[in-house]
C-alpha positions as CSV (number, residue, x, y, z in Angstrom):
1,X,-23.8,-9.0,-15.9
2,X,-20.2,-9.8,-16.9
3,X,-17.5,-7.2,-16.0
4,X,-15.2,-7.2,-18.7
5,X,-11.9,-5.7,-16.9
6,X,-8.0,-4.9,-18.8
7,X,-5.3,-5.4,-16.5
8,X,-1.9,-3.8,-18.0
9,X,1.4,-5.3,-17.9
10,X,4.4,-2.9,-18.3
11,X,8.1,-4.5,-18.6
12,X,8.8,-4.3,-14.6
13,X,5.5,-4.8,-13.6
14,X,5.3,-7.3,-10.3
15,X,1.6,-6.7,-9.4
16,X,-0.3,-7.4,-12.7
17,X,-0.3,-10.9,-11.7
18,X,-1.9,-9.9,-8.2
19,X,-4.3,-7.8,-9.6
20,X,-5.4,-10.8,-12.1
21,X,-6.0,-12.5,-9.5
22,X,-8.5,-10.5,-7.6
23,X,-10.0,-9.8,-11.2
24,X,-10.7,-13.5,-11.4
25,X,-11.9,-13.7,-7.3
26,X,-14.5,-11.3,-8.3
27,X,-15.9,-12.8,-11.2
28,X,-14.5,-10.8,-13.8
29,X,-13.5,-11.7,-17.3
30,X,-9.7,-10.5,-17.4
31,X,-8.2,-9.2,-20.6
32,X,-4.7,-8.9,-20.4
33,X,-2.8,-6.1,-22.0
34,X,0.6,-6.1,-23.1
35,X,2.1,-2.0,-22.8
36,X,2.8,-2.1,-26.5
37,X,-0.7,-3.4,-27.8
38,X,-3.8,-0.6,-27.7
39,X,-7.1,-2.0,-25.2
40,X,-10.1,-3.1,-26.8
41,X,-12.9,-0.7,-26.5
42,X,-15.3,-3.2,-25.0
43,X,-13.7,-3.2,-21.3
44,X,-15.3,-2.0,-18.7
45,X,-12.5,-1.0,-16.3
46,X,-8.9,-0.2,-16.6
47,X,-6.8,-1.6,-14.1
48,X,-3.1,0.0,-14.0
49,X,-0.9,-2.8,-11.4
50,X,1.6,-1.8,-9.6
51,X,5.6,-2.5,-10.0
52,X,8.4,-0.7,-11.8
53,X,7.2,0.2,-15.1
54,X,10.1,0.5,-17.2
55,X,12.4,0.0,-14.1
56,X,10.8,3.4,-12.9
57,X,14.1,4.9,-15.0
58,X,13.8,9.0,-14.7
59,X,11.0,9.3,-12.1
60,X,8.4,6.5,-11.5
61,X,5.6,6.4,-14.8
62,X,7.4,8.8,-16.7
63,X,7.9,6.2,-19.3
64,X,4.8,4.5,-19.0
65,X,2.7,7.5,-20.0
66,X,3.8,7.5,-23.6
67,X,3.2,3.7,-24.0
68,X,0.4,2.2,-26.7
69,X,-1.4,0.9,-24.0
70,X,-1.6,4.4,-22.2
71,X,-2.9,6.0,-24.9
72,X,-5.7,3.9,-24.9
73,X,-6.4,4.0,-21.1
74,X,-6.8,8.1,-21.9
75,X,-9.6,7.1,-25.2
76,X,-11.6,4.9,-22.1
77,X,-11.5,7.3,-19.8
78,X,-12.4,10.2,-22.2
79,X,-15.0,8.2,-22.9
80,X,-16.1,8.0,-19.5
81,X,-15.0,4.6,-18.4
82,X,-13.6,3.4,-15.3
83,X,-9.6,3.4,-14.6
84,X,-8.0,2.6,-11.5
85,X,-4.4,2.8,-11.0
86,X,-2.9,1.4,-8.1
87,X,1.0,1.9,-6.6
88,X,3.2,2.6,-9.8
89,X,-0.3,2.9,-11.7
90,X,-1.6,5.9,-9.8
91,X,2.2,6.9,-10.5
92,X,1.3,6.2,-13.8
93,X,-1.9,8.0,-14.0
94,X,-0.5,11.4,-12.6
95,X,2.7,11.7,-15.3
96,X,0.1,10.9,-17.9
97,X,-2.5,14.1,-16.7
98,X,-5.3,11.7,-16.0
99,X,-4.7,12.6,-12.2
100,X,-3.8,15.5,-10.6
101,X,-0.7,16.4,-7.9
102,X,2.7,13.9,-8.0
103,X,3.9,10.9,-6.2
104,X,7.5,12.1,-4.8
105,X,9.8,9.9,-2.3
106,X,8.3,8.7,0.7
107,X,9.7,11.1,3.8
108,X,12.3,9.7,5.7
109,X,13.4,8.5,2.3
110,X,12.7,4.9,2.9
111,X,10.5,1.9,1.1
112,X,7.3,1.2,3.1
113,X,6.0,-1.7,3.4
114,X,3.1,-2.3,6.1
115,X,-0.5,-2.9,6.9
116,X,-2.7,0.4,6.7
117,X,-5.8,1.9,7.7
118,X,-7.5,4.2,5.6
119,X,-10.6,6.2,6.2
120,X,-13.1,6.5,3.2
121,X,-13.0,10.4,3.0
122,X,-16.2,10.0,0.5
123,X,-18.0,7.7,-0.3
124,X,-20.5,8.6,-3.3
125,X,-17.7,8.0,-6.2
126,X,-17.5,5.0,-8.4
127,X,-14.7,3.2,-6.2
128,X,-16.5,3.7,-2.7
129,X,-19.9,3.1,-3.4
130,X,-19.7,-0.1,-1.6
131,X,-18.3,1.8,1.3
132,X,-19.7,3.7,4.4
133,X,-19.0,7.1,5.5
134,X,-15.6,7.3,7.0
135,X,-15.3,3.2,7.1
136,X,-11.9,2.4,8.2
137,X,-10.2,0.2,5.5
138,X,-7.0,-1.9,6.3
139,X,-5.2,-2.1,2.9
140,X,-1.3,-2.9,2.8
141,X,1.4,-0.3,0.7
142,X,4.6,-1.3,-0.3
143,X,6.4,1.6,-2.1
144,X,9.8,4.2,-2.2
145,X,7.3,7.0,-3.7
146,X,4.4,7.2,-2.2
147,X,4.4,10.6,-0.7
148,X,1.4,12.4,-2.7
149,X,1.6,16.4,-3.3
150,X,0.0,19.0,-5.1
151,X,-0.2,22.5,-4.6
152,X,-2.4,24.1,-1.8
153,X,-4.5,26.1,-4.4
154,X,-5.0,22.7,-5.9
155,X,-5.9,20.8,-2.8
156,X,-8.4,23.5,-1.8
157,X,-10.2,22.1,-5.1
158,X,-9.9,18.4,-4.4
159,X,-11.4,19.2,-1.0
160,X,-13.9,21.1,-2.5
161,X,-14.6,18.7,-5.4
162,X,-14.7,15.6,-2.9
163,X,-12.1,13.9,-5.1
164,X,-9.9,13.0,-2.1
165,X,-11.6,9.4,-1.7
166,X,-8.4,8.5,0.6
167,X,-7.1,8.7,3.5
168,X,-4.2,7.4,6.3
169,X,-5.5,7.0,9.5
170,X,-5.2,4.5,12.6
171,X,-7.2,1.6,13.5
172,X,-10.1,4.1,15.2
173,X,-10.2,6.3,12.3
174,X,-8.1,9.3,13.2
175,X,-6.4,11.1,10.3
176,X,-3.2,12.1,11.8
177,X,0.5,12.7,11.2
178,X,1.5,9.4,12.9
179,X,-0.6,7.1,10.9
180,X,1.0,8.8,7.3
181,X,3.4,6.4,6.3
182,X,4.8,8.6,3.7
183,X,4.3,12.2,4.4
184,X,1.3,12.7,2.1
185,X,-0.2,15.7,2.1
186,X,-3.4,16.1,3.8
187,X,-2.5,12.6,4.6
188,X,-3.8,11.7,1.3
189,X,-3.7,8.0,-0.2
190,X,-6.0,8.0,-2.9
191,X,-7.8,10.7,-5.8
192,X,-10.2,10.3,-8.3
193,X,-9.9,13.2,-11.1
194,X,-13.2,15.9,-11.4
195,X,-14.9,13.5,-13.6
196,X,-15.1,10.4,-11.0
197,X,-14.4,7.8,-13.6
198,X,-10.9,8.0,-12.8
199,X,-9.1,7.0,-9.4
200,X,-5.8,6.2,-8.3
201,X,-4.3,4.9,-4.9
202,X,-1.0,3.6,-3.1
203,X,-2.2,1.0,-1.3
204,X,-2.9,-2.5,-2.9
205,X,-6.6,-3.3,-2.7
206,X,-5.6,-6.1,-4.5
207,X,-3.1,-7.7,-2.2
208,X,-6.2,-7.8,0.6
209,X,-9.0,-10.0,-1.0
210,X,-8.7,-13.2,0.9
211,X,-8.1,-13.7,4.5
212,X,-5.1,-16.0,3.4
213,X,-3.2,-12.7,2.8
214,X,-3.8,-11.0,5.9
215,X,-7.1,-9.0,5.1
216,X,-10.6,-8.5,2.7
217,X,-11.1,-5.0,3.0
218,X,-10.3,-4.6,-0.7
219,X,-13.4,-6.1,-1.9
220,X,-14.5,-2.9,-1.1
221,X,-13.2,-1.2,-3.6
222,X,-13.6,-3.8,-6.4
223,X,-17.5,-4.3,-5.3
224,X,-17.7,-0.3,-5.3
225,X,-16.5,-0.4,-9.0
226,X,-18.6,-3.6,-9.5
227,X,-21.8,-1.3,-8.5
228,X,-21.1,1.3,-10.4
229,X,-21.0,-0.4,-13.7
230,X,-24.3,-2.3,-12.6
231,X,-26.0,1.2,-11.9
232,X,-24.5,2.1,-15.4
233,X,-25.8,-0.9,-17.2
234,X,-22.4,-2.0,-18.0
């Protein structure tokens, strides 16, 4: 089986060419996708990179959301097919509706830019598959706006829901105040929406796929996407 996988570039995107190349480590056919030119139907997965889309001018994704390319990315997913939105692309994801809550400024109002650990919080959706129960992943981030929020009526849901598939911890797994690098609430670094198909996340799976760079953990995440399109008979 041959994932077909759309990467998007945005004018101010510096991670497209990252994720292209973990698309290409895994075996993937990449399509690349210009912001102003709609996505084939036959992708598989969605992959919104990371960056400055449109210089991240009002609030980060604001502009991004009404781009050609975006609307498309909403037609795949309503469809049911895979997006993940990583950095500016979970940004992205939330101005657009396709995720819930808001990325805001990191607290302390400083760019982070670090090795983390993250605890799989679940791991029964389409991006942990390949994961074990409360595996501790160490995935870098490298943003001003990372600092996820959503209101507490809302969060009760996501809990509920299992659609908090993220979260910071230390190197033993503890979820605590200290190991938030931006003041997330619930210390929370990646969603999916209620469906499952759709998930997005600060840190940069993509930046940790050889041990050149410092890490592989983020196979993980692309093998959990790769098993869930196998199970689908992608």
């Amino acid at each position: 089986m041959t994932i077909k996988a759309a990467c998007i570039t945005f004018p101010g995107s510096n991670c497209d060419q990252d994720m292209h190349r973990a698309i290409r480590h895994m075996g993937w056919e990449l399509v690349k996708v210009w912001h102003s030119d709609p996505i084939e139907q036959s992708v598989d997965v969605v992959l919104v990179p990371g960056g400055f889309s449109y210089g991240d001018y009002l609030r980060c994704g604001a502009l991004a959301r009404f781009s050609t390319a975006m609307r498309s990315v909403k037609e795949h997913a309503d469809r049911g097919g895979l997006v993940m939105g990583v950095c500016n692309g979970f940004q992205i994801l939330c101005e657009a509706g396709l995720l819930p809550g808001a990325l805001t400024r990191n607290k302390g109002i400083k760019f982070r830019c670090l090795w983390t650990h993250l605890r799989v919080a679940h791991s029964d959706s389409a991006f942990t598959a390949a994961c074990e129960p409360s595996q501790v992943l160490r995935i870098p981030i490298a943003h001003g706006e990372g600092n996820y929020q959503i209101a507490a009526a809302e969060l009760a849901g996501l809990r509920e829901r299992g659609q908090i598939l993220f979260e910071y911890c230390d190197a033993g797994g503890l979820v605590s105040d200290a190991a938030n690098p931006n003041g997330a609430v619930a210390h929370i670094a990646g969603v999916a929406n209620a469906a499952g198909n759709v998930m997005g996340m600060m840190p940069h799976p993509e930046r940790a796929m050889e041990d050149l760079l410092g890490g592989t953990d983020g196979r993980f995440i692309f093998r959990s996407i790769e098993a869930a399109l196998s199970r689908a008979g992608a």
